[in-house]
N, C-alpha and C positions, 0 to 999 in steps of 0.2 A: 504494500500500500504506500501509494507517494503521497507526503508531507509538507507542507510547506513552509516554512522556520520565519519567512516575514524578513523585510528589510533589516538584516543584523552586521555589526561588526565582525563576522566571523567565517570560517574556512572551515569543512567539513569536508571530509576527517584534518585534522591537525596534524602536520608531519610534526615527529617528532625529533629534536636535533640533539645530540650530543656534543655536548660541551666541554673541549679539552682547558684545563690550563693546569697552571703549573705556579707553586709560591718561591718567596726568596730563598725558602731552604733547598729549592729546586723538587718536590714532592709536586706527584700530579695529581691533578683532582680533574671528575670527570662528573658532570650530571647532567640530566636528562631537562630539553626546554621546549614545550609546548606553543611558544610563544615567537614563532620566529618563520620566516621564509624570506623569497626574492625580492629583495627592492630595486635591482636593476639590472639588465641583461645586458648591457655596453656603456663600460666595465662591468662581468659578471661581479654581484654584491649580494651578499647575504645578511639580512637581519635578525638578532633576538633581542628580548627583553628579558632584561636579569632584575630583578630588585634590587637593592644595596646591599638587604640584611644578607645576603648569601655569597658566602667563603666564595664564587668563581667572581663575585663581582669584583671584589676588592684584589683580587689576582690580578683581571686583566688590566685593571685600572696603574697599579704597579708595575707589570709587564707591559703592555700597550700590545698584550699578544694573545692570541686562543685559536684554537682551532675547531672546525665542526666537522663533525659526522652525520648521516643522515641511520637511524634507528631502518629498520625493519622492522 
């Protein structure tokens, strides 16, 4: 049965992206972000949103670095 969800801010299904980084002691941390896809295809760009309170934000912000994966 098809649904209709109504004019929303949102993307269904949600890829889900992994989120590498890594702190000053050089320890990596990896988690998982619901919140993120393409924002431009020339220059390939990928976006996510991290909150502040969580350990990858404060990484990358110190690093100016992270990497992403794409979840299966």
């Amino acid at each position: 049965m098809k649904k209709s969800a109504g004019a929303k801010t949102l993307l269904f299904p949600t890829p889900v992206l992994m989120v590498g980084t890594y702190d000053e002691a050089g320890k990596p941390n990896l988690m998982n972000a619901a919140w993120g896809g393409v924002c431009c295809s020339d220059p390939p760009c990928v976006t996510v949103s991290i909150r502040k309170a969580r350990y990858s934000y404060a990484n990358i912000e110190e690093r100016k670095a992270f990497t992403i994966g794409i979840a299966t």
